[in-house]
C-alpha positions in Angstrom: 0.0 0.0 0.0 1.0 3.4 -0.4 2.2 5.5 2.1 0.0 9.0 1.5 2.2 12.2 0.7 3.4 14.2 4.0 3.7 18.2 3.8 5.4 19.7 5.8 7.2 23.2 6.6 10.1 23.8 5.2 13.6 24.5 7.1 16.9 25.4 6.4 18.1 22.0 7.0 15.5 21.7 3.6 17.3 24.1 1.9 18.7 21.3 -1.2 15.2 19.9 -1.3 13.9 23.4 -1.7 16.4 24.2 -4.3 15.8 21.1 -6.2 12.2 21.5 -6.7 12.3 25.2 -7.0 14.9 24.2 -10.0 12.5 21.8 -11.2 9.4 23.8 -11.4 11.4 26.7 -13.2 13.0 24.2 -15.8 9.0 22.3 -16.0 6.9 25.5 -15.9 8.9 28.4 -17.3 5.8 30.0 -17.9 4.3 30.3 -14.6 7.0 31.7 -12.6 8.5 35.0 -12.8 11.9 33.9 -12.1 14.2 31.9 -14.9 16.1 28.3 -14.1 19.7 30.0 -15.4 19.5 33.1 -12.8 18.6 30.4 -9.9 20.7 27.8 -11.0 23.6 29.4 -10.4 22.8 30.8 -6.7 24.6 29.3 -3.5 22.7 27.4 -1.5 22.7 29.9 1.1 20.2 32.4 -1.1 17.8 29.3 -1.3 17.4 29.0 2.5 17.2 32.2 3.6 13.9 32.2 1.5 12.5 29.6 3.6 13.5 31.8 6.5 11.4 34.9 5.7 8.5 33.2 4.1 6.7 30.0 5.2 7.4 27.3 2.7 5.6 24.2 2.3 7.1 21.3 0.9 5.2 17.9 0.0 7.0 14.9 0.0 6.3 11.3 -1.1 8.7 8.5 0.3 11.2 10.6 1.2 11.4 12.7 -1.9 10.0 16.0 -2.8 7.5 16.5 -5.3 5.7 19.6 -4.6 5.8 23.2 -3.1 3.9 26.6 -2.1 5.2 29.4 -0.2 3.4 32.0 1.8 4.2 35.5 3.0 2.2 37.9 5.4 2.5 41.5 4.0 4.5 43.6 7.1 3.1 47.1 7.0 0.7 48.6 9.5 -1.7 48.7 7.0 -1.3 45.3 4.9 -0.7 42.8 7.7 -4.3 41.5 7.5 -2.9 40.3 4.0 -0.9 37.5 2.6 0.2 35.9 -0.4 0.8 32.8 -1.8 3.6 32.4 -4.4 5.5 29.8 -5.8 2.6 26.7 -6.2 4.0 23.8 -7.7 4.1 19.9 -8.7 6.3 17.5 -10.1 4.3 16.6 -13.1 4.3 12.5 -12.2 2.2 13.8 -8.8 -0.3 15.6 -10.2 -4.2 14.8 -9.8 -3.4 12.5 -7.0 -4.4 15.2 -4.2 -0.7 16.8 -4.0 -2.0 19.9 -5.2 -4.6 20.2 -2.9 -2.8 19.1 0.2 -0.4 22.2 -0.3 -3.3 24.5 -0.8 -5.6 23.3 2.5 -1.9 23.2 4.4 -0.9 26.9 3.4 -4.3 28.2 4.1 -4.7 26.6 7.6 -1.5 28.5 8.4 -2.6 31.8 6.9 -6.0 31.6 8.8 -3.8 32.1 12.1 -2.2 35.4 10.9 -3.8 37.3 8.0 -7.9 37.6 7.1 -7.5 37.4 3.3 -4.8 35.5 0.9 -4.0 36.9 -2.8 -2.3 34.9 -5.7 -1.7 35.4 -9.4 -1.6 32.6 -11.8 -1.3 32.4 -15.1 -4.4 32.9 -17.2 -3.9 29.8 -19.0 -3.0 27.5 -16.1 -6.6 26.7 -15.6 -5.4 23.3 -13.8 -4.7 25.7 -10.8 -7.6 28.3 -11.5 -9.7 25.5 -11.2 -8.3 24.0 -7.7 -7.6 27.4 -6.3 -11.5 27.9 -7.1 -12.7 24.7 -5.7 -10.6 26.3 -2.0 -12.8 29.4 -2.5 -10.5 32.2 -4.4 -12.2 34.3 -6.7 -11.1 36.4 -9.4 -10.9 40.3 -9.4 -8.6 41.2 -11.7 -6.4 40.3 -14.9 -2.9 42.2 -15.1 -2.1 42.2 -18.9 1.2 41.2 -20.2 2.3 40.0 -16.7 5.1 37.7 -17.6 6.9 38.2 -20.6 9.9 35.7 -22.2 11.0 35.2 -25.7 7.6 33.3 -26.7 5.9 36.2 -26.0 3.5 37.7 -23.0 1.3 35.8 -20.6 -1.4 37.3 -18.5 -2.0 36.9 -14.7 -5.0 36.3 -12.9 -5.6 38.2 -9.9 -7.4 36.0 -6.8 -8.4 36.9 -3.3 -9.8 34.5 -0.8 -11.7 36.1 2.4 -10.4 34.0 5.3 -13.4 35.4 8.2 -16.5 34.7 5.9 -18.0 35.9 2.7 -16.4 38.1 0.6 -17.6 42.1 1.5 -20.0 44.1 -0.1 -18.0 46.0 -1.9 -16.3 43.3 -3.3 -19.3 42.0 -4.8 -20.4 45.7 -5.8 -20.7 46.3 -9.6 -17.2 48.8 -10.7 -18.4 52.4 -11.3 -18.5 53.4 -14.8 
């Protein structure tokens, strides 16, 4: 039988697991990411786990090896620490639709519930694999930034998400835009 996948925070004693899928997602997904595998590949170690010190870092593992990953950061201002991010969602493609994807998400989330009230993202408009899942959690849309990303194939759009941690999403969310 198989053991199911574990996630779990990331340390700096995680730092060459972090690099390695961090590596693997840029060289995999080029397109989703807005850094590039050459100006990572390169870095020392060192750069790679002081990210996992000032952001929370998920990694999901499966017999010992890591085939997943989602970070999180709290915003730090007096006026943006209700907010947080997530950033860097990704899969080794031989995990994916087995519940990796969604273990990260419900994972991250539990820990943002205990510091912020509301968690943004941007994906890629055409990555509607994680549209779709970051839907079924409860993010909705509210924006589209144009020409987000851009690399030598061209431009990609981002969508713009928002989940409301303390209920429903307000009013004036759900308000029609002025003219």
């Amino acid at each position: 039988m198989r053991k199911p996948v574990v996630v779990r925070r990331l340390g700096i004693a995680d730092a060459e697991d972090y690099r390695a899928i961090r590596l693997s997602a840029l060289k995999t997904a080029p397109e989703a990411f807005g850094s590039v595998h050459a100006l990572e590949a390169p870095r020392p170690i060192e750069m790679h786990a002081e990210r996992l010190t000032s952001s929370l870092v998920l990694g999901a593992y499966d017999n010992e090896t890591i085939v997943g990953m989602i970070g999180f950061k709290q915003e730090g201002g007096p006026k943006d620490a209700h907010k947080g991010f997530l950033w860097g969602f990704y899969v080794e493609p031989e995990s994916r639709k087995q519940g990796v994807g969604a273990a990260l998400v419900a994972a991250v989330l539990q820990a943002a519930r205990a510091v912020v009230e509301q968690v943004t993202l941007t994906v890629v408009e055409e990555n509607s694999a994680a549209i779709a899942l970051y839907e079924r959690f409860g993010f909705m849309r509210y924006g589209l930034e144009p020409r987000a990303l851009k690399t030598e194939a061209g431009y990609s759009n981002e969508v713009l998400m928002v989940l409301f941690l303390n209920g429903p999403a307000p009013p004036e969310f759900l308000a029609p835009l002025p003219a």
